[in-house]
N, C-alpha and C positions, 0 to 999 in steps of 0.2 A: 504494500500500500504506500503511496506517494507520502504519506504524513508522514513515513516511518524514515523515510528519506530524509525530511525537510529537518525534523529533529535529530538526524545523527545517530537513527537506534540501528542497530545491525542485527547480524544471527547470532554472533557472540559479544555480550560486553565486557566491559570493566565493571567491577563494583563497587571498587574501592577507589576513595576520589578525594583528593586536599583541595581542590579547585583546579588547577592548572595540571597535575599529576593524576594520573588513572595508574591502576594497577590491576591488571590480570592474574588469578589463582588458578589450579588446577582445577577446582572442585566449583561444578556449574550452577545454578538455578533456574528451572525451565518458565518459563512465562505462559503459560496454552488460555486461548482467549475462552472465555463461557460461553462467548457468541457462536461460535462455532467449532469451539472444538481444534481449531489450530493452534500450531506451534506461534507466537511472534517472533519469539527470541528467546536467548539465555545470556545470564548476567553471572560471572564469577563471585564467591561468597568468602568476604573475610574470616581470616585464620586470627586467632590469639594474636601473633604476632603484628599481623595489619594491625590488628584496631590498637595495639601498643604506640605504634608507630603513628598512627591519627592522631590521637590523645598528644602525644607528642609535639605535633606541630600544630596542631589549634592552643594548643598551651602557651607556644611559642608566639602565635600570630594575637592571641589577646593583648599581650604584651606591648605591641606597635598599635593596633585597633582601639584600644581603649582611647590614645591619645589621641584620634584623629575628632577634632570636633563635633557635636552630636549632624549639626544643622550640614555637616558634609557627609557624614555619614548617610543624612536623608538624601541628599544630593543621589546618590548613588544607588539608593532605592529606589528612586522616582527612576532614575535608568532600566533598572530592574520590572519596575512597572510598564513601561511601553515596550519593554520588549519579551515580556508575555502577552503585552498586546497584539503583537506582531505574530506572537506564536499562539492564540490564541481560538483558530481553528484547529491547528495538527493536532495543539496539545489536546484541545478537547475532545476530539476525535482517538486520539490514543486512551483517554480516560473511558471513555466510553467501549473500545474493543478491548483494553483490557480487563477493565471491574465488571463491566455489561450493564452500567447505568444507561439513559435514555440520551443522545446526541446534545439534546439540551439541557440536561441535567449537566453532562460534563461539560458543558459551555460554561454552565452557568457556574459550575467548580473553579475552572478558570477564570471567570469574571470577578471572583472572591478572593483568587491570588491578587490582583490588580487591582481592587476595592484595598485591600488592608496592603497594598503596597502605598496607597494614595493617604491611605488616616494615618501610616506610619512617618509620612513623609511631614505632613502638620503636626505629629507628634516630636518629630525631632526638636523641632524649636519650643516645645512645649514640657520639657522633664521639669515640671516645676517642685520646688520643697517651699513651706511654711518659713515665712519672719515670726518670733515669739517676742514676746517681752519678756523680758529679765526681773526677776525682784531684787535682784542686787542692782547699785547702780554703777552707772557708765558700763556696762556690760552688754552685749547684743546674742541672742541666740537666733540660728536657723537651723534648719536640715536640708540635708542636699542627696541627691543619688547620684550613685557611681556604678556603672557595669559590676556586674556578679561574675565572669567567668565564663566556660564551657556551659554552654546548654546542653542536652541532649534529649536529642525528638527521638520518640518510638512513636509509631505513628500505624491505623489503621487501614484494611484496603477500600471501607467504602467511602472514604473521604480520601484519596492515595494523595491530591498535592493541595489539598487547599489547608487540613488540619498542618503541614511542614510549614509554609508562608504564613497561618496564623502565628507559627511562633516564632518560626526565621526572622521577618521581617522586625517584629518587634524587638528580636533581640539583638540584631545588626545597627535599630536606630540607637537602641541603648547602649551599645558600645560592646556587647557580648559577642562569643562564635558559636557556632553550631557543628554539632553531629549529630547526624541523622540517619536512622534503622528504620528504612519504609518496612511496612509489609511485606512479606515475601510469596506474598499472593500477585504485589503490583510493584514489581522490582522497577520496569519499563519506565512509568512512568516518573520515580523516581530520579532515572539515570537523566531523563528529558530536561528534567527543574534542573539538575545538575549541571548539565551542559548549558542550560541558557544562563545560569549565575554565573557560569565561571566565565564566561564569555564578557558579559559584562565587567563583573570584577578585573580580568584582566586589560581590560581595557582604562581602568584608572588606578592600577597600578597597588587593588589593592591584596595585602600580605596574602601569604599562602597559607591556608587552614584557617580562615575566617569561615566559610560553608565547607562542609566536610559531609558526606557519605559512607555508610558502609553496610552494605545490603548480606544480610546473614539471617541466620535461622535466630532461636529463642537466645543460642548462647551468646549472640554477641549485645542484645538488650540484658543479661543477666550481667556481663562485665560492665555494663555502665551504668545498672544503678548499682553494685556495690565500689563504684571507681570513685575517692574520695576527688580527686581532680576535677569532676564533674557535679557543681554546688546543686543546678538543678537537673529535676529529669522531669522533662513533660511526656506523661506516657495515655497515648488513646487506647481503648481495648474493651475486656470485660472484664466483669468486676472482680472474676476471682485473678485475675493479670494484675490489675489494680492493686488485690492485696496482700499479693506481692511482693509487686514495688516499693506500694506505700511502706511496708515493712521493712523491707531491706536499707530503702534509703533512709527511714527515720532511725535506724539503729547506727547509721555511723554520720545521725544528727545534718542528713544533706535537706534539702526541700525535695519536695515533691506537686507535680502539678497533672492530678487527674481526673481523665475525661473516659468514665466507665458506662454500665449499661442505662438503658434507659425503658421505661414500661408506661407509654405517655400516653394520657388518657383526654378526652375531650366530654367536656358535660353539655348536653343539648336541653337546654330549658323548653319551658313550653310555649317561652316568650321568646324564642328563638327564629332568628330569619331561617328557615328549613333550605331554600334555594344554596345561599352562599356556604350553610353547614356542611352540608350534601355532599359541595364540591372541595371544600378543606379537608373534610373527611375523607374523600375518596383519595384525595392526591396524597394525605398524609400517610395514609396506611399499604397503598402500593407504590408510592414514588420509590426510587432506586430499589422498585420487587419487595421494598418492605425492609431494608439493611442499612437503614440511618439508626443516629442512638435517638432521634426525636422522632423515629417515626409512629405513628398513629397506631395503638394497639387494641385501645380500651375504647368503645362507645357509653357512656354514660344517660340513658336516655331516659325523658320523665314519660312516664306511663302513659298520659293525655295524648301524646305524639308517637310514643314508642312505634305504633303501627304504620303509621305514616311513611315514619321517619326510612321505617326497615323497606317497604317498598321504594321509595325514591333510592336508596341505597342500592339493593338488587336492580334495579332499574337500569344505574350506572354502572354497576360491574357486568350489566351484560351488553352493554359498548366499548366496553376497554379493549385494544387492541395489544395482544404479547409479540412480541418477535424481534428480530436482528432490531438493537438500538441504535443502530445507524440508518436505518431510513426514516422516511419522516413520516407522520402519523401513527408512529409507536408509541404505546403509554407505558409499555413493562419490556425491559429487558429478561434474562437471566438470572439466577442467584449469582452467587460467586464462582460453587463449584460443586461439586456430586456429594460432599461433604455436609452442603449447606443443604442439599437436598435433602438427604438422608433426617437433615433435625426437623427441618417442615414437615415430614413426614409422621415422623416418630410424634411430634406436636400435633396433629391433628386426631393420632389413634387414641391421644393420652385424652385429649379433649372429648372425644367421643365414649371412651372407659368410664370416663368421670361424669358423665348426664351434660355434654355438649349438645345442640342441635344445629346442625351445619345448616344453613335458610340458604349458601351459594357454597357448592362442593370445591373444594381443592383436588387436588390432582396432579401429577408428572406430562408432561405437553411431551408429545413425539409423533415420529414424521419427517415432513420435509421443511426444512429449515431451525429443526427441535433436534438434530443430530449432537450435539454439546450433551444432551442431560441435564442441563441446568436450566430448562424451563418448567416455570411452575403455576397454578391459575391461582389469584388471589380468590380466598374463601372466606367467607362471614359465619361465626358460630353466633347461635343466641346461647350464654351461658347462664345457669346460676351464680351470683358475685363471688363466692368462695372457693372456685373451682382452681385446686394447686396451679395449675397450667398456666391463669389467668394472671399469678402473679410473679411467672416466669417472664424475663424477656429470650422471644424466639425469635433469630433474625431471618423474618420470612413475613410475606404478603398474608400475613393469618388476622383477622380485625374480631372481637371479643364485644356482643353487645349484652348490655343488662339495665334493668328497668329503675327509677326511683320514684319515691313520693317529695320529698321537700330537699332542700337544697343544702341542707344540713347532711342529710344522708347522703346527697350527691356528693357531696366533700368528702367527707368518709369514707364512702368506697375508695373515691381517687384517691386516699392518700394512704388508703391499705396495700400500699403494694409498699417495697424495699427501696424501691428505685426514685430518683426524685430532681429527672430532667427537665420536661419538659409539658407544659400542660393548657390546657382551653377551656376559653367556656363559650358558650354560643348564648347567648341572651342580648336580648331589646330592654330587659328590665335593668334598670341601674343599682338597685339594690344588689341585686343577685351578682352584678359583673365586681361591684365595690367588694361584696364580701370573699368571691372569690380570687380576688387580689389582694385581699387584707391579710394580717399576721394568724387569721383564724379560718385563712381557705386555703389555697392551694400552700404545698410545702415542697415545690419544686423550685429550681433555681428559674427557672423561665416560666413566667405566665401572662397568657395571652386571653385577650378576649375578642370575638370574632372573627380570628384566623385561627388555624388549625395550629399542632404544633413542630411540626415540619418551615424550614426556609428561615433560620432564624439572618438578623443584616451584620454586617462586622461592626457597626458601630456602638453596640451594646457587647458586654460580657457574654462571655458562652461557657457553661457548666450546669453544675446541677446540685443536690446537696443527698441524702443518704448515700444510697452504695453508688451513687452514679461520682462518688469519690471529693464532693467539694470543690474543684478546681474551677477557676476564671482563665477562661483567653479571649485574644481578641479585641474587643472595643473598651470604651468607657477608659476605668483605669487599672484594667487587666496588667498594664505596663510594669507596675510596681514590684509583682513576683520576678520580674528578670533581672531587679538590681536591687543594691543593698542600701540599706538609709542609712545615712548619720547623720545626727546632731549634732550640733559646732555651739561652741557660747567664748564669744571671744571679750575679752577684759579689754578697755583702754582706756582706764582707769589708773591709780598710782597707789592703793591699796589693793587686796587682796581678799576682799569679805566673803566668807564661806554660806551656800545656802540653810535656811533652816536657821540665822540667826545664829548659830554654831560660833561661838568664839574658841580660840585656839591662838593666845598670844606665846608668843617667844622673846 
């Protein structure tokens, strides 16, 4: 395919990358798209001693990076910005043959690297700290931030380059470097982001191991959250990944910033527009086949509507179109991979064991154009609320509807699950939307009221709070986890007065 040309991917890559330096291993990693079933390519996977030698030189390059001023440093991200602009079809097009998201969904993945290359570029001039007052006098206190160090991105396949740019970006303008372990489900697209940074970067000259790559299996994410050289580690995934990480790196006291499962639920009032619900619902719960952490699992619907609700629902899943996500008028690609198939599966018999009633059947797609195995039909169970299954997240096109009376209850159920990403409410009524954005509705890090909870924008935070791990990236002032604060209180002054009144003469 021509895109594969335009970005520099071949049959065999490098995987290991300081910016300017690739390095070729014995030992390969196969890339086979879920669209179809072919091979793309293969990408070589670092050994212990690579990632020694990474570590090594992004150590080296913080060292010069830190001092380039912030507002240059954005300078160079805005470069970075138009020229995924420029790359902004292939790349999208590779995200899409390789993950098996929808043409436009990987566009619009693309479009997110470029969005948070733009906030990051007004955030360069913006690392602002606090002036305080002093209770001693002639004395002046502030806090300032200064770059943290090595980041390290672990990063998942159904988000393959936009989750690495949410943290890249921000910790390039703070004065940080990166190393980054894509998934080794979407090594491809990795190596792509690769070569367009380094491209620019060398083009103004800057150090070597400022973006850094190393495409490997679990053990090379296990040597970087126990690698003290490495203060944080931003790691996407699930939540037992998460706890993990989270563990490993808090025992030798590093940061951690994660972004784990999510079990995202939507409440359909009875004051709710049905038309606009219908359609955030439908897109939430099969967009990228159902394999976002925010995609739509849970329908929460009040009994006055519930019936309504379910018809206009069925109505819409029997117009969705499945198939190759590369032509247009596709709504559902692929899962990821025969693996992922195998859990939507096993997910729908558990649902049906437990008193599920499937109202639009799931299924395995085969035939012609369904040669991959990794197509699957989004299905709708009506379930009873307590159903184990229901408070599982399964990444698969499976949507879970159940009935309430008041809106009290409707909270309830939704914040009975574990997980606590992303959430909705569909209401006209202002009461109803007020409380379910209040400290006594949803307990999600995201909540939304009449959109769904899928498409969150980079200019707000992105996380979640229970096992979806706590963690912020992205907008607002996500920035602050990639660098360290200090306080300053400077005297100039001809005495020495101690706080607290505290005398201490000599």
């Amino acid at each position: 395919m021509e895109f594969l040309k335009t970005l520099g991917i071949e049959n065999s890559n490098a995987g290991i990358s300081t910016g300017q330096n690739w390095k070729k291993t014995s030992t390969e990693l196969h890339s086979d798209s879920p669209v179809d079933g072919k091979r793309i390519g293969s990408v070589s996977v670092a050994t212990a001693a690579d990632y020694d030698s990474v570590v090594q030189t992004a150590a080296k390059a913080f060292l010069e990076w830190r001092k380039i001023p912030a507002p240059k440093r954005g300078e160079i991200v805005r470069q970075l910005g138009n020229a995924f602009r420029e790359h902004k079809q292939d790349l999208g097009e590779l995200v899409s043959y390789e993950m098996g998201k929808s043409l436009q969904e990987g566009l619009g993945e693309v479009q997110e690297i470029i969005d948070i290359c733009d906030f990051a570029v007004g955030l360069s001039r913006q690392l602002y700290g606090l002036s305080m007052h002093s209770e001693r006098p002639q004395h002046r206190m502030y806090e300032q931030y200064h770059p943290l160090g090595i980041v390290g991105i672990i990063s998942a396949f159904n988000f393959p380059v936009a989750v690495w740019a949410w943290n890249s970006m921000l910790s390039f303008v703070c004065g940080d470097v990166c190393i980054w372990k894509p998934s080794p489900k979407t090594p491809l697209t990795a190596v792509a982001c690769q070569k367009i940074t380094s491209k620019v970067f060398k083009e103004n000259n800057v150090p070597e191991g400022v973006s850094c790559l190393l495409v490997g299996d679990h053990t090379v994410g296990e040597l970087m959250t126990r690698d003290e050289r490495i203060p944080l580690i931003s790691a996407t995934g699930s939540t037992a990944m998460g706890k993990k990480v989270g563990t490993v790196v808090a025992e030798r006291l590093g940061r951690s910033l994660l972004e784990l499962g999510g079990n995202n639920g939507i409440v359909i009032s009875k004051d709710a527009d049905l038309e606009i619900a219908s359609v955030a619902a439908v897109f939430g719960a099969m967009g990228t086949a159902g394999q976002r952490c925010t995609s739509t699992r849970r329908l929460i619907i009040h009994e006055s509507v519930y019936d309504t609700f379910k018809t206009k629902l069925v109505n819409a899943y029997g117009q969705l179109t499945i198939g190759n996500p590369l032509k247009e008028g596709i709504h559902m690609g692929p899962l990821i991979d025969t693996d992922a198939v195998k859990n939507y599966l096993n997910a729908i018999e558990k649902c049906k064991e437990q008193g599920g009633k499937f109202v639009v059947e799931g299924g395995v797609l085969s035939g012609e154009g369904f040669e991959s195995g990794c197509y699957v039909k989004p299905c709708i169970a009506e379930v009873p609320s307590q159903l184990p299954i229901v408070r599982e997240e399964t990444f698969a096109p499976i949507l879970y509807l159940m009935k309430y009376k008041t809106i009290d209850e409707a909270i309830e159920l939704h914040n009975s699950v574990k997980q606590g990403l992303s959430s909705s409410i569909m209401s006209l009524n202002m009461r109803e939307v007020e409380q379910f954005l209040s400290c006594t509705g949803s307990d999600c890090g995201i909540a939304n009221a009449n959109i769904g909870t899928s498409g969150a924008e980079i200019g707000g935070a992105f996380g979640g709070e229970k096992e979806t791990g706590g963690g912020r990236e992205s907008g607002s002032d996500a920035w602050k986890l990639y660098m360290r604060r200090q306080t300053n209180t400077i005297n100039y002054g001809t005495d020495v007065p101690l706080a607290q009144g505290i005398q201490f003469g000599l």
